[in-house]
Structures are given as C-alpha cells and as structure tokens.
C-alpha positions, 0 to 999 in steps of 0.5 A: 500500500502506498503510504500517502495515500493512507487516511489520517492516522487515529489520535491517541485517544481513538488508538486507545479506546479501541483497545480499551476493554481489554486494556481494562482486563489487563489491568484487572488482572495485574492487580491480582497477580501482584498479590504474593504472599509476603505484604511487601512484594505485594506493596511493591508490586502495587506501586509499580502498577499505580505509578502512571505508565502508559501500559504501551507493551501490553497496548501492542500486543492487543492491537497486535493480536486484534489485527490478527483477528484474535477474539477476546472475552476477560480470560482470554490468552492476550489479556494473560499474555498482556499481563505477563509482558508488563508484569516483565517490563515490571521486574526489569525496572525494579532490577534496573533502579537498584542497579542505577542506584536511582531516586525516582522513577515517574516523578516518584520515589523509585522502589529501591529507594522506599524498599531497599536493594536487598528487597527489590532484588528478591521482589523483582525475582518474584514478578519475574515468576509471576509472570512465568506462571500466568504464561505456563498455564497457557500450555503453549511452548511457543510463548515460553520459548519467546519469553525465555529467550526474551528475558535472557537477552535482556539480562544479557543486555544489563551485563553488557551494559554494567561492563561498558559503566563508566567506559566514554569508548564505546560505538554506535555498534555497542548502543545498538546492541544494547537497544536491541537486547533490553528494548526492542526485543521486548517490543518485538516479542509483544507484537509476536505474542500477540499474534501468536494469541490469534493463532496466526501464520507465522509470516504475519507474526514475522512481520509484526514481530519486524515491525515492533523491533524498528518501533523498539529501536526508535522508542529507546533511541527518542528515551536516550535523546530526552535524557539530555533534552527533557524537561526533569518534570516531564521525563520524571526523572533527573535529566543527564542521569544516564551519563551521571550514572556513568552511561554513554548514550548513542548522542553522546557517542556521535558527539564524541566522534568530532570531540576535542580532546578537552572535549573528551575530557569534560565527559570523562570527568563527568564519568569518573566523579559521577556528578555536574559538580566539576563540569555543569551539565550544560557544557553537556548539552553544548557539546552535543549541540556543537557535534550535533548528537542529537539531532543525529540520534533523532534521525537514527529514530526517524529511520527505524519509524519509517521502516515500521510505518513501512512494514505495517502499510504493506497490510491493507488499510483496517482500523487495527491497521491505522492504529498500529501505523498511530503507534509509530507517531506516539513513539517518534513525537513523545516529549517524554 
C-alpha cells in the first residue's frame, strides 16, 4: 500500500479506546497477580502498577493480536499474555533502579529507594515468576520459548551494559546492541505474542514481530535523546542521569566522534566523579549541540519509524491497521 495515500492516522485517544476493554482486563488482572504472599512484594508490586505508565507493551500486543483477528472475552490468552509482558517490563525496572542506584522513577520515589536493594532484588525475582506462571498455564511452548529467550537477552543486555559503566569508548555498534537486547526485543516479542494469541501464520507474526523491533529501536533511541533534552518534570526523572550514572548514550557517542580532546575530557570527568559538580551539565548539552548528537540520534529514530510505518502499510488499510501505523507517531513525537 502506498503510504500517502493512507487516511489520517487515529489520535491517541481513538488508538486507545479501541483497545480499551481489554486494556481494562489487563489491568484487572495485574492487580491480582501482584498479590504474593509476603505484604511487601505485594506493596511493591502495587506501586509499580499505580505509578502512571502508559501500559504501551501490553497496548501492542492487543492491537497486535486484534489485527490478527484474535477474539477476546476477560480470560482470554492476550489479556494473560498482556499481563505477563508488563508484569516483565515490571521486574526489569525494579532490577534496573537498584542497579542505577536511582531516586525516582515517574516523578516518584523509585522502589529501591522506599524498599531497599536487598528487597527489590528478591521482589523483582518474584514478578519475574509471576509472570512465568500466568504464561505456563497457557500450555503453549511457543510463548515460553519467546519469553525465555526474551528475558535472557535482556539480562544479557544489563551485563553488557554494567561492563561498558563508566567506559566514554564505546560505538554506535555497542548502543545498538544494547537497544536491541533490553528494548526492542521486548517490543518485538509483544507484537509476536500477540499474534501468536490469534493463532496466526507465522509470516504475519514475522512481520509484526519486524515491525515492533524498528518501533523498539526508535522508542529507546527518542528515551536516550530526552535524557539530555527533557524537561526533569516531564521525563520524571533527573535529566543527564544516564551519563551521571556513568552511561554513554548513542548522542553522546556521535558527539564524541568530532570531540576535542578537552572535549573528551569534560565527559570523562563527568564519568569518573559521577556528578555536574566539576563540569555543569550544560557544557553537556553544548557539546552535543556543537557535534550535533542529537539531532543525529533523532534521525537514527526517524529511520527505524519509517521502516515500521513501512512494514505495517504493506497490510491493507483496517482500523487495527491505522492504529498500529498511530503507534509509530506516539513513539517518534513523545516529549517524554
């Protein structure tokens, strides 16, 4: 199909309400699988859950399964299946905050910050598990085998990334690897999941599958260019703490690439103290304006959200359709 000639995208609003039974569902059943034995798990399972997110995974895995014609009731395998891929997006974030040390998450006091390491370690292990076992109860080794290989590469991902901390030589092939294994493959996994539910061929689950990796891959990359460019307000979270935490982002490393050695060494000061004290973060942002990282990094994203608007509007044009093409807008155009 020829893209231009497709009609205005859905709004947001349109997106959702067409999903928004069954995001309701899903919802309905986060709030009771979080319930664990032990007060606290469940304390923080409900943190997570009333903190605000945009549900976005298991948002992609209904319209991915309402495009492959999968029929839905409350108990049905989508909703499950939505409810595991945020009970995991869950757990990741729980590991992450206490591997970053962070102080807040959505504008909020992160986990490990009300809770403590030791705890949010054990308690995102648990979510982990839950989500396996609403997933084992579909009987279908199809979906363990995408969430299995999902949740290795992904903790893969934080290895890779915890041995690159503090590191300023690292390439653009090191950050697309890494987008790749702890965001895009989730996405792509959802989309997968979600046709799979509709017990679909699997050349359309390859496609879908296709689709949401270039969606992933744009979202992560948009995320380490707000990192720098947000207001802290609106990205709930301190701006530059990536590389506070001793990260190097993908606009950083195009920066890097025309830097001065004084350059460089404002960066390395920044990783080795772990602060602005010494180097304000606006010496940051000038660089990157200077060597234009992120307006580099932003055309990177413009590139994977025109091959998944491509790959989608090589399908014929259905409401379904038309929201997964509104998905693409949603990631590339976030102030947040």
């Amino acid at each position: 199909m020829n893209l231009g000639k497709l009609r205005q995208a859905l709004t947001a609003r349109e997106l959702f309400n067409l999903i928004q039974d069954e995001l309701d569902h899903v919802e309905k059943k986060l709030t009771a699988e979080s319930v664990a034995p032990l007060d606290t798990v469940t304390a923080i399972g409900q943190y997570l859950h009333s903190s605000g997110g945009k549900r976005l995974r298991p948002a992609l895995l209904l319209l991915s399964a309402k495009f492959a014609g999968a029929s839905f009731g409350p108990d049905s395998t989508a909703i499950q299946l939505g409810a595991v891929v945020e009970l995991i997006h869950a757990a990741t974030l729980v590991h992450d905050d206490v591997i970053d040390a962070a102080e807040t998450r959505r504008g909020r006091p992160s986990t490990n910050v009300k809770w403590g390491n030791h705890t949010c370690v054990l308690a995102g292990d648990w979510l982990y598990m839950q989500a396996f076992q609403i997933a084992l109860r579909e009987r279908n080794f199809q979906i363990l085998d995408l969430l299995i290989g999902l949740t290795q590469m992904m903790v893969e991902g934080e290895l890779l990334q915890l041995e690159r901390i503090g590191c300023i030589d690292v390439s653009e092939a090191d950050c697309m690897e890494l987008v790749h294994r702890k965001t895009a493959g989730l996405f792509s996994v959802c989309a997968r999941l979600g046709a799979l539910s509709a017990q679909s061929d699997t050349q359309l689950r390859e496609k879908l599958g296709e689709y949401a990796w270039n969606l992933g891959m744009a979202f992560q990359l948009i995320d380490d260019m707000l990192d720098f460019t947000a207001r802290e307000k609106t990205l709930g979270k301190p701006v530059g703490g990536d590389l506070r935490e001793g990260k190097v982002t993908l606009p950083l490393v195009y920066a890097l690439e025309c830097a001065s050695p004084a350059e460089r060494r404002l960066v390395e000061t920044i990783l080795e103290q772990r602060n602005y004290d010494e180097v304000p973060f606006s010496r940051i942002l000038a660089l990157l304006e200077k060597h234009h990282g992120i307006e580099r990094v932003k055309d990177r994203a413009q590139a994977f959200t025109d091959k998944a608007r491509q790959i989608i509007g090589e399908f014929p044009e259905t409401p379904y359709q038309r929201a997964l093409m509104t998905v693409t807008d949603l990631v590339t155009d976030r102030d947040h």
